[in-house]
C-alpha positions in Angstrom: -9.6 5.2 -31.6 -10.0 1.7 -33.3 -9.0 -1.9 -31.9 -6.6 -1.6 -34.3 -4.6 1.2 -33.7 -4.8 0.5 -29.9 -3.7 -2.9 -30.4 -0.6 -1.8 -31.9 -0.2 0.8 -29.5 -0.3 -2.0 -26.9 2.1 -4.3 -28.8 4.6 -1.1 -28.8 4.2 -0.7 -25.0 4.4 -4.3 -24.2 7.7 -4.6 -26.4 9.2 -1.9 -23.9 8.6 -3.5 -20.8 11.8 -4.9 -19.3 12.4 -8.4 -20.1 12.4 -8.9 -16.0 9.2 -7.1 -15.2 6.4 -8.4 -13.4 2.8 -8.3 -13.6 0.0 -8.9 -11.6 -3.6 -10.6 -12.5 -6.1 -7.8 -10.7 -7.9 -10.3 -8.8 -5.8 -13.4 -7.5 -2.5 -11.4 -7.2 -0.7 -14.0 -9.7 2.5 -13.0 -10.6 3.3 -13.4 -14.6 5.4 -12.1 -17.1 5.5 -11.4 -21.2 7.9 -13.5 -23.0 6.9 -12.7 -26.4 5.1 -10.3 -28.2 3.6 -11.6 -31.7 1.5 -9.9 -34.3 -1.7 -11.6 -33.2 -1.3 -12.7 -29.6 0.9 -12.1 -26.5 2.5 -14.9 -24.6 2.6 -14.8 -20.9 4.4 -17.0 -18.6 3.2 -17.6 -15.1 5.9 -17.4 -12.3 4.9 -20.6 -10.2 3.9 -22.4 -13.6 5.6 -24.1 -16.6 5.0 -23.3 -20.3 3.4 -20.4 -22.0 0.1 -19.3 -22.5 -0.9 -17.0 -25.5 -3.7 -14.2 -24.6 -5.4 -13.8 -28.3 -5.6 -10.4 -30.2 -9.9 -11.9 -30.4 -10.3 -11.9 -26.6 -8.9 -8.9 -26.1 -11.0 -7.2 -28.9 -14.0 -7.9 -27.0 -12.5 -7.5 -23.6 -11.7 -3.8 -25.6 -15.1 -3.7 -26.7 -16.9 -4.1 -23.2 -15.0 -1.3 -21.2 -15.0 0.9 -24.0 -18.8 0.3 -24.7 -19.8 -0.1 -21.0 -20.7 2.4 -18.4 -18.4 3.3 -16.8 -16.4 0.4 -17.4 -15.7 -3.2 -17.5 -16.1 -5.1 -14.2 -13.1 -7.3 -13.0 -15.8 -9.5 -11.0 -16.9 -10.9 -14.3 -13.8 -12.0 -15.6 -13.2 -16.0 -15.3 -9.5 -17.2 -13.5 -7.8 -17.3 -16.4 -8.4 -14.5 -18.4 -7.5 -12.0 -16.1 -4.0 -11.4 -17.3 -5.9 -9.7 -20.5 -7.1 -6.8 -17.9 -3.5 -6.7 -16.9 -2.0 -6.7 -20.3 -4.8 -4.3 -21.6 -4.0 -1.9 -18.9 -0.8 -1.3 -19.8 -2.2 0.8 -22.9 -1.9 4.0 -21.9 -5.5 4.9 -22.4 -6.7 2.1 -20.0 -6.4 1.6 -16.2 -7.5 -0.3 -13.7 -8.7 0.9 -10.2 -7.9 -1.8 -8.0 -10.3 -0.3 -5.4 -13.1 -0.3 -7.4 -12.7 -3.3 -9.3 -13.5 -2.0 -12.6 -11.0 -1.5 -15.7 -11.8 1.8 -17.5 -10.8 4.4 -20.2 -8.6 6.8 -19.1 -8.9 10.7 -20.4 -5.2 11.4 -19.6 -3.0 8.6 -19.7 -1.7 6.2 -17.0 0.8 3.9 -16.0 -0.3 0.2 -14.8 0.0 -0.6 -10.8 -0.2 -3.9 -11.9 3.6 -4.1 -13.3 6.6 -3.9 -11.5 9.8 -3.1 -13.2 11.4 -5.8 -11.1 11.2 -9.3 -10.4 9.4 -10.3 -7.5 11.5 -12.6 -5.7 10.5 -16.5 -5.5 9.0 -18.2 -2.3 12.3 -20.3 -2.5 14.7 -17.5 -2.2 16.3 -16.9 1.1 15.1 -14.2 2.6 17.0 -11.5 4.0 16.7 -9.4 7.2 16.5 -5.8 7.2 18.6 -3.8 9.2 15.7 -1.6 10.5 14.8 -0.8 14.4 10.9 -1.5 13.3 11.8 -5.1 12.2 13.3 -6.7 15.1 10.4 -4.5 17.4 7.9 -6.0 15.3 9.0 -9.4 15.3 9.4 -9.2 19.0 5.6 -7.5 19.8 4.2 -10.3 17.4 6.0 -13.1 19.8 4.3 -11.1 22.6 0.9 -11.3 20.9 1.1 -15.0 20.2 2.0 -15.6 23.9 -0.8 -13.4 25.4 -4.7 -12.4 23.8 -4.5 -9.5 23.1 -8.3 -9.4 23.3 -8.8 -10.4 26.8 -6.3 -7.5 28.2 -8.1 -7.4 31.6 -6.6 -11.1 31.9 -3.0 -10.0 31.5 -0.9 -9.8 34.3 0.9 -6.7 34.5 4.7 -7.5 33.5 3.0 -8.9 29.9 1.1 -5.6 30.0 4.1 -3.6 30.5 5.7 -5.6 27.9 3.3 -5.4 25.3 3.0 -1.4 26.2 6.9 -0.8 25.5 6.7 -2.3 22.5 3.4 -0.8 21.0 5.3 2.2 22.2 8.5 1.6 19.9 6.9 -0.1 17.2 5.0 2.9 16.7 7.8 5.5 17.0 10.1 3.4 14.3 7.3 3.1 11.9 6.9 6.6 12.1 10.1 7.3 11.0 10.2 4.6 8.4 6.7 5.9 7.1 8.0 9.7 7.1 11.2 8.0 4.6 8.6 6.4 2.8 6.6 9.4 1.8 9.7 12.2 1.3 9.9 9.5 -1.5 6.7 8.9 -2.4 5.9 12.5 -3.1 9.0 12.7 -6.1 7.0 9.7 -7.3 3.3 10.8 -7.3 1.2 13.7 -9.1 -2.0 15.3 -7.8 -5.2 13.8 -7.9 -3.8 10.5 -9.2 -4.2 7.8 -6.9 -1.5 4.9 -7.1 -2.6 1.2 -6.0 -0.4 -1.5 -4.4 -1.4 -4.5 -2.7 -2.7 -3.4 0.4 -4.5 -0.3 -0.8 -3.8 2.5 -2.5 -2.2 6.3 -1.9 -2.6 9.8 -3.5 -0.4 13.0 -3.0 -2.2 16.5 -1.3 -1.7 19.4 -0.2 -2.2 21.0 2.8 -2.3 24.9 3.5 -0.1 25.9 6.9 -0.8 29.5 8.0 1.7 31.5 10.2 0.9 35.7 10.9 3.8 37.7 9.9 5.2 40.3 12.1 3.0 41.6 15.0 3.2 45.4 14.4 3.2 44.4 10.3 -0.3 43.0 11.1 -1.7 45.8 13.5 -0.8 48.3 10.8 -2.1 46.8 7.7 -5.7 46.0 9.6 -5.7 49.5 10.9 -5.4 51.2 7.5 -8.6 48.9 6.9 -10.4 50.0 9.8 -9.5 48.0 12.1 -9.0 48.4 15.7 -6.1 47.5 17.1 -8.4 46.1 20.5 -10.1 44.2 18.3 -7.4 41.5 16.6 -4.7 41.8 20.2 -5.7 38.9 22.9 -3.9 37.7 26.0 -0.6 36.1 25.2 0.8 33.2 27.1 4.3 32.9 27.0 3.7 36.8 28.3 1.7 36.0 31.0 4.2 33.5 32.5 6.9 36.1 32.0 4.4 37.6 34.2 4.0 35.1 37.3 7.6 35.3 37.3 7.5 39.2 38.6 4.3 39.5 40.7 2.6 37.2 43.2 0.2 35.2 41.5 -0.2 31.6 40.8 -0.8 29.7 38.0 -4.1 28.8 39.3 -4.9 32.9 39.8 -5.1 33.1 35.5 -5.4 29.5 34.0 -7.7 26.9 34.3 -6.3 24.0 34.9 -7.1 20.6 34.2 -4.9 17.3 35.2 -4.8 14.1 33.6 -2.9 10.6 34.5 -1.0 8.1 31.9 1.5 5.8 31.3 4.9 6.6 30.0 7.6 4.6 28.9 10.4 4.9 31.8 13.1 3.0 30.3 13.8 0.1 27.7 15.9 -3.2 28.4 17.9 -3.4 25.8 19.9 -6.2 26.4 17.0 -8.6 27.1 14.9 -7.5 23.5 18.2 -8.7 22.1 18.5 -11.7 23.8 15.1 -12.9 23.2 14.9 -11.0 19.1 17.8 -13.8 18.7 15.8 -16.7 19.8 13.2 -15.4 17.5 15.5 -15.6 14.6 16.6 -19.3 15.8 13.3 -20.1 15.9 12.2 -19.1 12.4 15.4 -20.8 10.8 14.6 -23.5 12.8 11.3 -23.7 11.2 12.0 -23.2 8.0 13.0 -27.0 6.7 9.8 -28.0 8.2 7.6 -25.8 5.9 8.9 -27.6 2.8 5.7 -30.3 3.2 3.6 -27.8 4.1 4.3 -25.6 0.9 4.1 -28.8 -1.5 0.5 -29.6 -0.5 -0.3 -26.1 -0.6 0.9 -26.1 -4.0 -0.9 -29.1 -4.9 -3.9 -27.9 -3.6 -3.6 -24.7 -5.6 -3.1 -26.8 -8.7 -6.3 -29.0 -8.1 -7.9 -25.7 -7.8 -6.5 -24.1 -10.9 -7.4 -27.4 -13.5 -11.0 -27.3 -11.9 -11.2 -23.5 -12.5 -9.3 -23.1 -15.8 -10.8 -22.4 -19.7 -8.6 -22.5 -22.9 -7.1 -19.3 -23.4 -7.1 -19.8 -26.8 -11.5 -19.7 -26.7 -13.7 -17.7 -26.3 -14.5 -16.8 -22.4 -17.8 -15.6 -21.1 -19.3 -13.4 -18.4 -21.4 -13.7 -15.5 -24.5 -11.5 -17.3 -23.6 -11.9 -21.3 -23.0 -13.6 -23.8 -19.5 -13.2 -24.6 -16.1 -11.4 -23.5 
């Protein structure tokens, strides 16, 4: 296929996207979206930014050219700051993808859909956030207080109330986000096909399959191997559910036919409810508390990110080179 025809056939999908979608730059994480599509360039606007910025039909003709020429495909490494939203744009072609785990953007022999772009927009740092009404939150927000409080590293230190503290909560923590990870993948798997691996921000997942194997009836078994020759004495073994049925009857003790081995831990005896509220609310003071004072902190971070961003940026509008040639 020429540049041509997948230009257009990236203008077409580009023109789809919801007006409120968000995309991603592969790299930096920077959240962007397409406010207009044009016959020769793509304007992008950047969420934490003013003005536009056009991404050129030229730069992405050789951006094209590299993965498409390259082995195995173009890697993200050698992309300057700025013109990684042309990976993200270019990805949502159907015929191009980019494996955030590998770092390279590729041709695709099937096509794909972009992890890049969210159909949403992601909400702004300034937006107040809200609590979810999930048993793992307020668990985890209570076992990180109990971290920050006590090193985690130098257990042997701890006395033993913090221990058991830190216990009971590793304990529920981990039974909540089981359930919520079980909810998670019954919706997943509607979502995913085989062999295609899906990418987010903090890796990346992939539906499977599994085989489960249960023998059908007993006697059905016995029979079917017998008419193949095989002895019944060879397939039937001691069963243990019989065997106790067994000690029931006759005088023998458990130690008479199994071998027994015994183990110590700890268990969770009991949970104080009434306290994880009391101190989960204090939490949540806290953090409100806390918020007004972050204002500074976000403004220099800001600033800071700006200085970066002027010493690191090129002219979209140019061409933009890599690391090993000449242009890209």
């Amino acid at each position: 296929m020429t540049f041509s025809a997948s230009w257009h056939n990236l203008l077409e999908n580009a023109e789809e996207l919801p007006t409120d979608a968000t995309l991603l730059t592969p790299l930096s994480r920077k959240p962007f979206r397409i406010t207009d599509v044009q016959e020769h360039r793509i304007l992008i606007e950047y969420r934490e930014e003013d003005g536009t910025v056009p991404l050129q039909r030229e730069q992405f003709e050789t951006l094209y050219d590299h993965v498409t020429e390259g082995w195995g495909g173009f890697d993200l490494d050698n992309l300057p700051p700025d013109a990684e939203p042309y990976a993200t744009v270019l990805s949502l072609h159907p015929r191009f993808e980019i494996d955030d785990r590998e770092g390279m953007l590729s041709e695709s022999q099937s096509p794909t859909s972009s992890p890049l772009v969210d159909a949403h927009e992601v909400d702004s740092e300034e937006d107040e956030r809200e609590e979810p009404d999930i048993s793992v939150y307020s668990d985890a927000l209570l076992l990180i207080d109990e971290l920050e409080r006590n090193d985690p590293t130098d257990l042997e230190e701890m006395d033993t109330p913090s221990l058991v503290n830190l216990y009971t909560l590793l304990s529920d923590v981990q039974r909540n986000a089981n359930d919520l990870r079980q909810d998670v993948r019954s919706i997943l798997l509607d979502r995913l096909h085989h062999d295609q691996p899906v990418s987010g921000q903090y890796g990346s997942v992939q539906r499977t399959s599994r085989r489960n194997r249960s023998l059908k009836d007993d006697e059905e078994v016995l029979e079917i191997l017998a008419e193949a020759g095989i002895d019944r004495e060879r397939v039937t073994s001691v069963d243990a559910s019989k065997v106790d049925d067994a000690l029931e009857v006759v005088e023998l003790s458990e130690r008479d036919v199994y071998k027994i081995e015994e183990s110590e831990y700890v268990r969770k005896a009991e949970v104080d409810e009434e306290n994880k509220e009391t101190r989960l609310q204090g939490l949540k003071d806290q953090l409100a508390a806390t918020d007004e004072d972050t204002e500074e902190l976000q403004e220099e971070i800001e600033e800071l990110e700006q200085r970066i961003d002027d010493l690191t940026s090129f002219d979209s509008a140019s061409s933009f080179h890599t690391k090993s040639e000449g242009d890209l």
